[in-house]
N, CA, C and O atoms as a GROMACS GRO file, in nm:
protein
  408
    1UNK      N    1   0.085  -0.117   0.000
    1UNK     CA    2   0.000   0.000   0.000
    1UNK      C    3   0.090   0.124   0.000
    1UNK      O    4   0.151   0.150   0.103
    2UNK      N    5   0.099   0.184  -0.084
    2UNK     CA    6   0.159   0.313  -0.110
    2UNK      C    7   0.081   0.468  -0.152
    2UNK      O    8   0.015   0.484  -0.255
    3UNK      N    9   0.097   0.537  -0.083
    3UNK     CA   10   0.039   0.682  -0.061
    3UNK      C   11   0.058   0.800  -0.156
    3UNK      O   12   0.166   0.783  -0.213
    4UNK      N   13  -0.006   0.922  -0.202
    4UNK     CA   14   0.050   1.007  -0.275
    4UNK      C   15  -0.039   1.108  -0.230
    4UNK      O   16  -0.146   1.067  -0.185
    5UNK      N   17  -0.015   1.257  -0.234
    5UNK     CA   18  -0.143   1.371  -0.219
    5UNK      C   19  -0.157   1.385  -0.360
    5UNK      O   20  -0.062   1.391  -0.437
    6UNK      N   21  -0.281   1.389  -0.392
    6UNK     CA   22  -0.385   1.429  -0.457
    6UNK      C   23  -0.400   1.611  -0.530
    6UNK      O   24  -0.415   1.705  -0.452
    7UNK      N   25  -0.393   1.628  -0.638
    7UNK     CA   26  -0.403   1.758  -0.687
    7UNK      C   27  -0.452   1.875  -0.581
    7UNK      O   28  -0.403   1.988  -0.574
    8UNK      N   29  -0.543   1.831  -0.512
    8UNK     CA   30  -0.634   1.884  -0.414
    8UNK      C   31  -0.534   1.829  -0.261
    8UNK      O   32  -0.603   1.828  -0.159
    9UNK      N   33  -0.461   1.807  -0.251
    9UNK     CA   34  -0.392   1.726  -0.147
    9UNK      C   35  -0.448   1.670  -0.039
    9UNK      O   36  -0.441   1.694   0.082
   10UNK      N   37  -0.520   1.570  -0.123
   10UNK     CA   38  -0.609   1.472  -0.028
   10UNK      C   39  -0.503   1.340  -0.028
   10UNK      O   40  -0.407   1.336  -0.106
   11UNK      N   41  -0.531   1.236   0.068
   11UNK     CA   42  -0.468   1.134   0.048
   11UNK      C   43  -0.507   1.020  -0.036
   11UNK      O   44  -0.598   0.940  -0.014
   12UNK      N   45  -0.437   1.022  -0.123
   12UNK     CA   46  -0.467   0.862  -0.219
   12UNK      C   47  -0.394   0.744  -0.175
   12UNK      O   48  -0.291   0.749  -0.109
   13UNK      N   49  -0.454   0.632  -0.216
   13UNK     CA   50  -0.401   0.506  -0.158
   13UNK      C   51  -0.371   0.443  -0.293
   13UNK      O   52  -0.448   0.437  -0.389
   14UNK      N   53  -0.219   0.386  -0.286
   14UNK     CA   54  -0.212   0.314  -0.456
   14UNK      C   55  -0.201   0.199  -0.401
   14UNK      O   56  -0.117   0.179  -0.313
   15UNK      N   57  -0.329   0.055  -0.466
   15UNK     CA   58  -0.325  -0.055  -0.418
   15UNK      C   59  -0.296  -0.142  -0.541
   15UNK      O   60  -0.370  -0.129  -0.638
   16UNK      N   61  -0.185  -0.238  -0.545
   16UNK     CA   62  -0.163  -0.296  -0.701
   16UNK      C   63  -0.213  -0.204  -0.821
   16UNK      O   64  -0.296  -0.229  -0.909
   17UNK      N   65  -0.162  -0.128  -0.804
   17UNK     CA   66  -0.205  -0.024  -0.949
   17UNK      C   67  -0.341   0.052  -0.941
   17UNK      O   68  -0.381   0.135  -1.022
   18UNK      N   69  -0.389   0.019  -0.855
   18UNK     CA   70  -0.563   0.112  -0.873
   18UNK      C   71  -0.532   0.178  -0.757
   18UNK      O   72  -0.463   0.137  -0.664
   19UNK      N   73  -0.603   0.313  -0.773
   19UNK     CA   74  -0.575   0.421  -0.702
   19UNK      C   75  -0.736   0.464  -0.683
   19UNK      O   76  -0.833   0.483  -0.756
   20UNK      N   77  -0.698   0.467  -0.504
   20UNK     CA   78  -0.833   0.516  -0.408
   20UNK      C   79  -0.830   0.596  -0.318
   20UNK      O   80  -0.735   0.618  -0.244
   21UNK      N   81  -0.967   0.661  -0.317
   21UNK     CA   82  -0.954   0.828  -0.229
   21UNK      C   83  -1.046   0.772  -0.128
   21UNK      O   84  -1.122   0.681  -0.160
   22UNK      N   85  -1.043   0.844   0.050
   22UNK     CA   86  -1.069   0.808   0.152
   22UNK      C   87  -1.211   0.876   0.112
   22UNK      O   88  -1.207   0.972   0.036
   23UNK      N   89  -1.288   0.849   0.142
   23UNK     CA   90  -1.501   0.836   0.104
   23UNK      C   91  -1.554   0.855   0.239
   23UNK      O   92  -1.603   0.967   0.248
   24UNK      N   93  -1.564   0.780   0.360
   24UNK     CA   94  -1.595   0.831   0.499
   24UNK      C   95  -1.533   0.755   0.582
   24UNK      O   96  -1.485   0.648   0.546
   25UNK      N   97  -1.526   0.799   0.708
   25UNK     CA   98  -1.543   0.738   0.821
   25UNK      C   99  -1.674   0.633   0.884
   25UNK      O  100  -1.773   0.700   0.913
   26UNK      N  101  -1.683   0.545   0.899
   26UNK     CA  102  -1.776   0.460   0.948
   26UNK      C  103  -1.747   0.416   1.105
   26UNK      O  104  -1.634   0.422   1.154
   27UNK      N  105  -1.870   0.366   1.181
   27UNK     CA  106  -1.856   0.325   1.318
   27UNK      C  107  -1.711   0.257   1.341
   27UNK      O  108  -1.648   0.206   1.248
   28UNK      N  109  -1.666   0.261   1.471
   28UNK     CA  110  -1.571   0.214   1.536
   28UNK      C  111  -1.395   0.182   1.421
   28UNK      O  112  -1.322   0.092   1.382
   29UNK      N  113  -1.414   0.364   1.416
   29UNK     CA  114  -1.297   0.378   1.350
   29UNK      C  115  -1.216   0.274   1.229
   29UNK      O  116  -1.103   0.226   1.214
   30UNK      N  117  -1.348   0.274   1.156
   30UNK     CA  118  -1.314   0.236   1.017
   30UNK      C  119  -1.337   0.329   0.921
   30UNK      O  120  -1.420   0.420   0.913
   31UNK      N  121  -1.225   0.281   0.829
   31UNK     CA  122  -1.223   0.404   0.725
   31UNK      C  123  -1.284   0.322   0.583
   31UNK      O  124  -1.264   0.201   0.580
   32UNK      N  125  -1.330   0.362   0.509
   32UNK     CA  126  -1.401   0.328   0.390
   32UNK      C  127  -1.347   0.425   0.243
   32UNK      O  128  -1.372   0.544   0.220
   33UNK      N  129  -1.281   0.348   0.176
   33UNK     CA  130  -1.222   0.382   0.054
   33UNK      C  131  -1.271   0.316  -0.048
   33UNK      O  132  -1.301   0.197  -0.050
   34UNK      N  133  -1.282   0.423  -0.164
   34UNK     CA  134  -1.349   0.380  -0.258
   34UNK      C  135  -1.268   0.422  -0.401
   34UNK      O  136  -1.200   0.523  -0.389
   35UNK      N  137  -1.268   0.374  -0.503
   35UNK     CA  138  -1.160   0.372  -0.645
   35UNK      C  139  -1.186   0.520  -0.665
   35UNK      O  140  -1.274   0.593  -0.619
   36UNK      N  141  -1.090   0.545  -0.743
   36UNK     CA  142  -1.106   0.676  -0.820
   36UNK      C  143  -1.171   0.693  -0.896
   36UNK      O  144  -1.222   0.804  -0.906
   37UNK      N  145  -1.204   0.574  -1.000
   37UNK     CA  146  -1.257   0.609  -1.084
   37UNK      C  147  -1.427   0.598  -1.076
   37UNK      O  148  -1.495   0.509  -1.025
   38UNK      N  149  -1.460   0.692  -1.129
   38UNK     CA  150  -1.660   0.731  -1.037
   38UNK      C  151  -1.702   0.627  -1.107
   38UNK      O  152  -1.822   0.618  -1.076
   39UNK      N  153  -1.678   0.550  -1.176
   39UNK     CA  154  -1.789   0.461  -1.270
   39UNK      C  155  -1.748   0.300  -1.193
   39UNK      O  156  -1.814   0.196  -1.191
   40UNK      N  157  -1.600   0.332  -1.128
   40UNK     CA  158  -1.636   0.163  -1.077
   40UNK      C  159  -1.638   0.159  -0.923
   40UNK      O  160  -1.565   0.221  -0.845
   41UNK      N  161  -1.748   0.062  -0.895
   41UNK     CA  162  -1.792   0.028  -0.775
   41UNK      C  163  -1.701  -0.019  -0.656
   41UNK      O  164  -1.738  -0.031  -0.539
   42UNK      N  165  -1.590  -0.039  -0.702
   42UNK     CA  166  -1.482  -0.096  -0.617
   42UNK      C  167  -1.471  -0.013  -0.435
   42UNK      O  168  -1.502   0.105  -0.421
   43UNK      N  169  -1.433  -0.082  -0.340
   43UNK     CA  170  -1.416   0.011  -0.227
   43UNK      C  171  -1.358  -0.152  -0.144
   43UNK      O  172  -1.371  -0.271  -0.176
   44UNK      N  173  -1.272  -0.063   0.002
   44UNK     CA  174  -1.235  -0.113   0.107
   44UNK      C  175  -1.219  -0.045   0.224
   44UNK      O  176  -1.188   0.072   0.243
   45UNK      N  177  -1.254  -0.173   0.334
   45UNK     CA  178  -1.235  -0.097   0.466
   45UNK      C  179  -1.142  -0.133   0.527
   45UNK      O  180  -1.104  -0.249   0.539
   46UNK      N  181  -1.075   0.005   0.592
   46UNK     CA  182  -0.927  -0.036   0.657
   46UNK      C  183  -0.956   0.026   0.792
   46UNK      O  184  -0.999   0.138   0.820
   47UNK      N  185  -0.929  -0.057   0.853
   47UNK     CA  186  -0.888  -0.025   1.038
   47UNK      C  187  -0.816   0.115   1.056
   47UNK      O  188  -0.754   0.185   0.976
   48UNK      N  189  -0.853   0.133   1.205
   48UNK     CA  190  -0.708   0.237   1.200
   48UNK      C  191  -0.559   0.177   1.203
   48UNK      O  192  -0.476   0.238   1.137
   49UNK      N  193  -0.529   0.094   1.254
   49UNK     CA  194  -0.378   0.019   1.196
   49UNK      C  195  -0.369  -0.030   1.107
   49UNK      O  196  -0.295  -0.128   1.097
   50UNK      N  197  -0.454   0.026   0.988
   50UNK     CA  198  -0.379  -0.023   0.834
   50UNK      C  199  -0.441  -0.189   0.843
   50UNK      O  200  -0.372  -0.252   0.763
   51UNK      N  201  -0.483  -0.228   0.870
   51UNK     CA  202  -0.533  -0.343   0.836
   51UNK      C  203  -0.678  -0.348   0.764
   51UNK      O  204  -0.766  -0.269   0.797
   52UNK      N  205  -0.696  -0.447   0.662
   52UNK     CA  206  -0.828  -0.445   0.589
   52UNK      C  207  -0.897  -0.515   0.637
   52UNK      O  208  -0.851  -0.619   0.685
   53UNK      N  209  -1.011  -0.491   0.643
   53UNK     CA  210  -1.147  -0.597   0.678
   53UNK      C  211  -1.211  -0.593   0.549
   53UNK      O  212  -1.178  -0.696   0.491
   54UNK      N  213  -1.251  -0.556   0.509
   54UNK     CA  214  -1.324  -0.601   0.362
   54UNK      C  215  -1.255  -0.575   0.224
   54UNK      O  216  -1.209  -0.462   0.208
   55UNK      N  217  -1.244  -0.649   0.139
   55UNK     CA  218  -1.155  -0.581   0.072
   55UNK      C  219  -1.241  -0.609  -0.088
   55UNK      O  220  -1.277  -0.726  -0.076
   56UNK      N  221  -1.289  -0.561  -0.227
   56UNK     CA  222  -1.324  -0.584  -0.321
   56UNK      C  223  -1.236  -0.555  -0.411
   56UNK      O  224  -1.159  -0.460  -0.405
   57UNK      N  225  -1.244  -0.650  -0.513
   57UNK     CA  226  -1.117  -0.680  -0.654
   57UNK      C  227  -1.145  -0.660  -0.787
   57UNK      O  228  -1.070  -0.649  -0.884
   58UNK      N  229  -1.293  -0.656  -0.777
   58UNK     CA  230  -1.373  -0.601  -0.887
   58UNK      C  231  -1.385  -0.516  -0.953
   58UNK      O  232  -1.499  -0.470  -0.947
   59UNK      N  233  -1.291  -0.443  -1.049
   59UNK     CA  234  -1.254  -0.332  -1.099
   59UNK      C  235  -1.310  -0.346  -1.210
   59UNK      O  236  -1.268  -0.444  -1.272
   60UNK      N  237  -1.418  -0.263  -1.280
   60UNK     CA  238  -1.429  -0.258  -1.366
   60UNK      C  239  -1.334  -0.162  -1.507
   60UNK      O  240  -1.389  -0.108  -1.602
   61UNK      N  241  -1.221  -0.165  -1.486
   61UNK     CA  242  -1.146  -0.090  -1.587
   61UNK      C  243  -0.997  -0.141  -1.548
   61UNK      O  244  -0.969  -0.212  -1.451
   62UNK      N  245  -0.903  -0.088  -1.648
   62UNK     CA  246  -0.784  -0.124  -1.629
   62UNK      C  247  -0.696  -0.053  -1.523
   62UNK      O  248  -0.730   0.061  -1.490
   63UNK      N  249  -0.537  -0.134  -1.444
   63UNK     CA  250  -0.493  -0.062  -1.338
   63UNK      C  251  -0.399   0.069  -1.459
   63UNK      O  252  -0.374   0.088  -1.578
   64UNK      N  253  -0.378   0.132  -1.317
   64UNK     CA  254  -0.300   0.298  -1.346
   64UNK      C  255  -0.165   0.219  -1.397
   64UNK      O  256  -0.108   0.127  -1.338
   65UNK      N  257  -0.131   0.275  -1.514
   65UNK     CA  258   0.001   0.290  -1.592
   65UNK      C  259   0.118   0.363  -1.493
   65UNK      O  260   0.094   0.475  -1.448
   66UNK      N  261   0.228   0.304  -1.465
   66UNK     CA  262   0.290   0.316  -1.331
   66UNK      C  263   0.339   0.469  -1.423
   66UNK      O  264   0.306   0.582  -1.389
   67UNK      N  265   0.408   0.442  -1.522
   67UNK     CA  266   0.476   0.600  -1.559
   67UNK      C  267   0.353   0.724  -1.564
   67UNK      O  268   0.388   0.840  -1.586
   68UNK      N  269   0.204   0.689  -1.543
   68UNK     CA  270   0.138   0.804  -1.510
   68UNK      C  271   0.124   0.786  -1.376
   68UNK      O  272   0.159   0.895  -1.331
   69UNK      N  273   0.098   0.724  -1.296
   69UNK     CA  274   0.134   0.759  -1.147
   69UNK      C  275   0.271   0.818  -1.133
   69UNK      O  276   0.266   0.912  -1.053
   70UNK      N  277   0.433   0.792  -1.196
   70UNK     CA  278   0.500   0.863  -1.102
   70UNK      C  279   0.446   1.034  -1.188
   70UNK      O  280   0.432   1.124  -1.105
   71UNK      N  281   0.424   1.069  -1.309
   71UNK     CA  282   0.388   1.155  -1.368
   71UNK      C  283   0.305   1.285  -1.246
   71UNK      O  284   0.328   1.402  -1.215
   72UNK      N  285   0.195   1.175  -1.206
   72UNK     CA  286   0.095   1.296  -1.158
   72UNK      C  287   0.192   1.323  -0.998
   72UNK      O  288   0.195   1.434  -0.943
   73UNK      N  289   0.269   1.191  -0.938
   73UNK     CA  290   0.322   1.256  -0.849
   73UNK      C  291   0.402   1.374  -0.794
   73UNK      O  292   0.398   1.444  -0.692
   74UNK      N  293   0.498   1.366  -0.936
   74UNK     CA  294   0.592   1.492  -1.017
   74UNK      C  295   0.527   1.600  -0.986
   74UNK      O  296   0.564   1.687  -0.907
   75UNK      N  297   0.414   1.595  -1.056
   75UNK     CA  298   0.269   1.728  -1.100
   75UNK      C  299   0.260   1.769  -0.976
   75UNK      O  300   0.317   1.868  -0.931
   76UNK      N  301   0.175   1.681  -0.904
   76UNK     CA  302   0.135   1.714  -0.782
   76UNK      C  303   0.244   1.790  -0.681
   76UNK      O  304   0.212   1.874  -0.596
   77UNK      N  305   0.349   1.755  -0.702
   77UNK     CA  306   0.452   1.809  -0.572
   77UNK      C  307   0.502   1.928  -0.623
   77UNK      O  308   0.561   2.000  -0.542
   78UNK      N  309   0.491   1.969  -0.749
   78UNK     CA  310   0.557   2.098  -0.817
   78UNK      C  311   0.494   2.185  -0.780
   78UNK      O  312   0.548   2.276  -0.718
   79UNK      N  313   0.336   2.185  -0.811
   79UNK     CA  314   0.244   2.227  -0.781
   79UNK      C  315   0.220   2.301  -0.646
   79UNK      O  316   0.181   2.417  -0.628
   80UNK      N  317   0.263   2.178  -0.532
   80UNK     CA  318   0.214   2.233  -0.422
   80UNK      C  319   0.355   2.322  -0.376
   80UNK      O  320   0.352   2.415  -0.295
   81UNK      N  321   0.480   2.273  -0.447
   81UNK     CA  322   0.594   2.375  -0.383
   81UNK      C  323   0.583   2.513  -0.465
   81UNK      O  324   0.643   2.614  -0.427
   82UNK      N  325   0.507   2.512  -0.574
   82UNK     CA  326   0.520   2.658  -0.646
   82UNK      C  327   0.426   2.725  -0.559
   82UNK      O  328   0.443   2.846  -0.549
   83UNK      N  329   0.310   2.663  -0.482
   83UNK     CA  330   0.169   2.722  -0.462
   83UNK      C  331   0.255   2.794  -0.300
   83UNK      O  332   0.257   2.910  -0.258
   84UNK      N  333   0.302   2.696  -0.255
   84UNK     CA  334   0.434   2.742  -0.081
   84UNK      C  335   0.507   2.842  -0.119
   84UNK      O  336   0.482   2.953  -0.073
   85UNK      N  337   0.598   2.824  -0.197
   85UNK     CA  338   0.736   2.914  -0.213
   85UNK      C  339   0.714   3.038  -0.343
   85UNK      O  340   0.822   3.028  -0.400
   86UNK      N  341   0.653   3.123  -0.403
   86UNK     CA  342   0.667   3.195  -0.510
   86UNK      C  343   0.771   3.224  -0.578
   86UNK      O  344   0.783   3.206  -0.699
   87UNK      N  345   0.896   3.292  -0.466
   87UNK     CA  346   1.012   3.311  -0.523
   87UNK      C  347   1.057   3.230  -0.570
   87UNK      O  348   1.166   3.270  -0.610
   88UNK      N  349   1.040   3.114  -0.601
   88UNK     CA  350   1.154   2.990  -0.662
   88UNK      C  351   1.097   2.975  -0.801
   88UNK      O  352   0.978   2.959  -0.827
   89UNK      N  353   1.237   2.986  -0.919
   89UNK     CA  354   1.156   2.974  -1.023
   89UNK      C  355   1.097   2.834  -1.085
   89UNK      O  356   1.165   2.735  -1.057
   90UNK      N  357   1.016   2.818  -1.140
   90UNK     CA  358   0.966   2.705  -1.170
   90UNK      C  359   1.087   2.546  -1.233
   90UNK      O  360   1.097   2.424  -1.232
   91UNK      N  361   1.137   2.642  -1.267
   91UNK     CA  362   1.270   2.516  -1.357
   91UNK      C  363   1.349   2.456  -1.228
   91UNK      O  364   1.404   2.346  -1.222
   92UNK      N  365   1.340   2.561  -1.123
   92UNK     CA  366   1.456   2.505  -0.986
   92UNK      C  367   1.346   2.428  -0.930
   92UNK      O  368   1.401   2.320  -0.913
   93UNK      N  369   1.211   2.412  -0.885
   93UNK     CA  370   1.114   2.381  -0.831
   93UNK      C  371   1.114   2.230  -0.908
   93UNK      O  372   1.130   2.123  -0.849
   94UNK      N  373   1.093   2.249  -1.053
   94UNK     CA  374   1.093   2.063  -1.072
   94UNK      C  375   1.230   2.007  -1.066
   94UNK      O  376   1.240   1.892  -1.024
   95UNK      N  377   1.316   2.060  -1.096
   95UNK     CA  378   1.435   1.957  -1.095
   95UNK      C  379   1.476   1.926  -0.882
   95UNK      O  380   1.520   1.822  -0.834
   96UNK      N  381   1.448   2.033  -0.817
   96UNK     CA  382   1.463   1.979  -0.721
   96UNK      C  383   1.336   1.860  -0.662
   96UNK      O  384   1.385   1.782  -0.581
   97UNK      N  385   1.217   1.839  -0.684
   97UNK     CA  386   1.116   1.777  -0.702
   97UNK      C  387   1.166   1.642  -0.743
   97UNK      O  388   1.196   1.545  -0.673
   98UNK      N  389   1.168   1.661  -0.881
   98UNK     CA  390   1.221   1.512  -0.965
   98UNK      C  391   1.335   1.433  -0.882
   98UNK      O  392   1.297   1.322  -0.843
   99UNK      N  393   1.455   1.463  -0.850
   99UNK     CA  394   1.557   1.447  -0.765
   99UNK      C  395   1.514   1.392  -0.664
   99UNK      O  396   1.563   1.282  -0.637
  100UNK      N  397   1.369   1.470  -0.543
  100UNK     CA  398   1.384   1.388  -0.427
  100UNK      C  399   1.254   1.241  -0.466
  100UNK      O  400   1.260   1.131  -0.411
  101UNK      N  401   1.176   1.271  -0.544
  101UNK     CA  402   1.112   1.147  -0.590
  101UNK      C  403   1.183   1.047  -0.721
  101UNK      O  404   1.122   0.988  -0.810
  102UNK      N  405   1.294   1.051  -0.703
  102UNK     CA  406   1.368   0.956  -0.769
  102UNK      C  407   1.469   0.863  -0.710
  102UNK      O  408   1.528   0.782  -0.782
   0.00000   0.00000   0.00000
Protein backbone atom coordinates (compact mmCIF):
# COMPACT_ATOMS: atom_id res chain seq x y z
CA UNK A 1 0.00 0.00 0.00
CA UNK A 2 1.59 3.13 -1.10
CA UNK A 3 0.39 6.81 -0.61
CA UNK A 4 0.51 10.07 -2.75
CA UNK A 5 -1.43 13.71 -2.20
CA UNK A 6 -3.85 14.29 -4.57
CA UNK A 7 -4.03 17.58 -6.87
CA UNK A 8 -6.34 18.84 -4.14
CA UNK A 9 -3.92 17.26 -1.47
CA UNK A 10 -6.09 14.72 -0.28
CA UNK A 11 -4.68 11.34 0.48
CA UNK A 12 -4.67 8.62 -2.19
CA UNK A 13 -4.01 5.06 -1.59
CA UNK A 14 -2.12 3.14 -4.56
CA UNK A 15 -3.25 -0.54 -4.17
CA UNK A 16 -1.63 -2.96 -7.01
CA UNK A 17 -2.05 -0.24 -9.49
CA UNK A 18 -5.63 1.12 -8.73
CA UNK A 19 -5.75 4.21 -7.02
CA UNK A 20 -8.33 5.16 -4.08
CA UNK A 21 -9.55 8.28 -2.29
CA UNK A 22 -10.69 8.08 1.52
CA UNK A 23 -15.01 8.36 1.04
CA UNK A 24 -15.95 8.31 4.99
CA UNK A 25 -15.43 7.38 8.21
CA UNK A 26 -17.76 4.60 9.48
CA UNK A 27 -18.56 3.25 13.18
CA UNK A 28 -15.71 2.14 15.36
CA UNK A 29 -12.97 3.78 13.50
CA UNK A 30 -13.14 2.36 10.17
CA UNK A 31 -12.23 4.04 7.25
CA UNK A 32 -14.01 3.28 3.90
CA UNK A 33 -12.21 3.82 0.54
CA UNK A 34 -13.49 3.80 -2.58
CA UNK A 35 -11.60 3.72 -6.45
CA UNK A 36 -11.06 6.76 -8.20
CA UNK A 37 -12.57 6.09 -10.84
CA UNK A 38 -16.60 7.31 -10.37
CA UNK A 39 -17.89 4.61 -12.70
CA UNK A 40 -16.36 1.63 -10.77
CA UNK A 41 -17.92 0.27 -7.75
CA UNK A 42 -14.82 -0.96 -6.18
CA UNK A 43 -14.16 0.11 -2.27
CA UNK A 44 -12.35 -1.13 1.07
CA UNK A 45 -12.35 -0.97 4.67
CA UNK A 46 -9.27 -0.36 6.57
CA UNK A 47 -8.88 -0.25 10.38
CA UNK A 48 -7.08 2.37 12.00
CA UNK A 49 -3.78 0.19 11.96
CA UNK A 50 -3.79 -0.23 8.35
CA UNK A 51 -5.33 -3.43 8.36
CA UNK A 52 -8.28 -4.45 5.89
CA UNK A 53 -11.47 -5.97 6.79
CA UNK A 54 -13.24 -6.01 3.62
CA UNK A 55 -11.55 -5.81 0.72
CA UNK A 56 -13.24 -5.84 -3.21
CA UNK A 57 -11.17 -6.80 -6.54
CA UNK A 58 -13.73 -6.01 -8.87
CA UNK A 59 -12.54 -3.32 -10.99
CA UNK A 60 -14.29 -2.58 -13.66
CA UNK A 61 -11.46 -0.90 -15.87
CA UNK A 62 -7.85 -1.24 -16.29
CA UNK A 63 -4.93 -0.62 -13.38
CA UNK A 64 -3.00 2.98 -13.46
CA UNK A 65 0.01 2.90 -15.92
CA UNK A 66 2.90 3.16 -13.31
CA UNK A 67 4.76 6.00 -15.59
CA UNK A 68 1.38 8.04 -15.10
CA UNK A 69 1.34 7.59 -11.47
CA UNK A 70 5.00 8.63 -11.02
CA UNK A 71 3.88 11.55 -13.68
CA UNK A 72 0.95 12.96 -11.58
CA UNK A 73 3.22 12.56 -8.49
CA UNK A 74 5.92 14.92 -10.17
CA UNK A 75 2.69 17.28 -10.99
CA UNK A 76 1.35 17.14 -7.82
CA UNK A 77 4.52 18.09 -5.72
CA UNK A 78 5.57 20.99 -8.17
CA UNK A 79 2.44 22.27 -7.81
CA UNK A 80 2.14 22.33 -4.22
CA UNK A 81 5.94 23.75 -3.83
CA UNK A 82 5.20 26.58 -6.46
CA UNK A 83 1.69 27.22 -4.63
CA UNK A 84 4.34 27.42 -0.81
CA UNK A 85 7.37 29.14 -2.13
CA UNK A 86 6.67 31.95 -5.10
CA UNK A 87 10.12 33.11 -5.23
CA UNK A 88 11.54 29.91 -6.62
CA UNK A 89 11.57 29.74 -10.23
CA UNK A 90 9.66 27.05 -11.70
CA UNK A 91 12.70 25.16 -13.57
CA UNK A 92 14.56 25.05 -9.86
CA UNK A 93 11.14 23.81 -8.31
CA UNK A 94 10.93 20.63 -10.72
CA UNK A 95 14.35 19.57 -10.95
CA UNK A 96 14.63 19.79 -7.21
CA UNK A 97 11.16 17.77 -7.02
CA UNK A 98 12.21 15.12 -9.65
CA UNK A 99 15.57 14.47 -7.65
CA UNK A 100 13.84 13.88 -4.27
CA UNK A 101 11.12 11.47 -5.91
CA UNK A 102 13.68 9.56 -7.69
Amino acid sequence: MESMPSEKNKTILIIKGYKFRFHKMLQGEVQRWTCCKNSCKCYFKLFSDNVMLKNCNEHNHEKCDEKILNRQKISNAVKRKAVDDVSIRSSTIFTGTNKKLQ
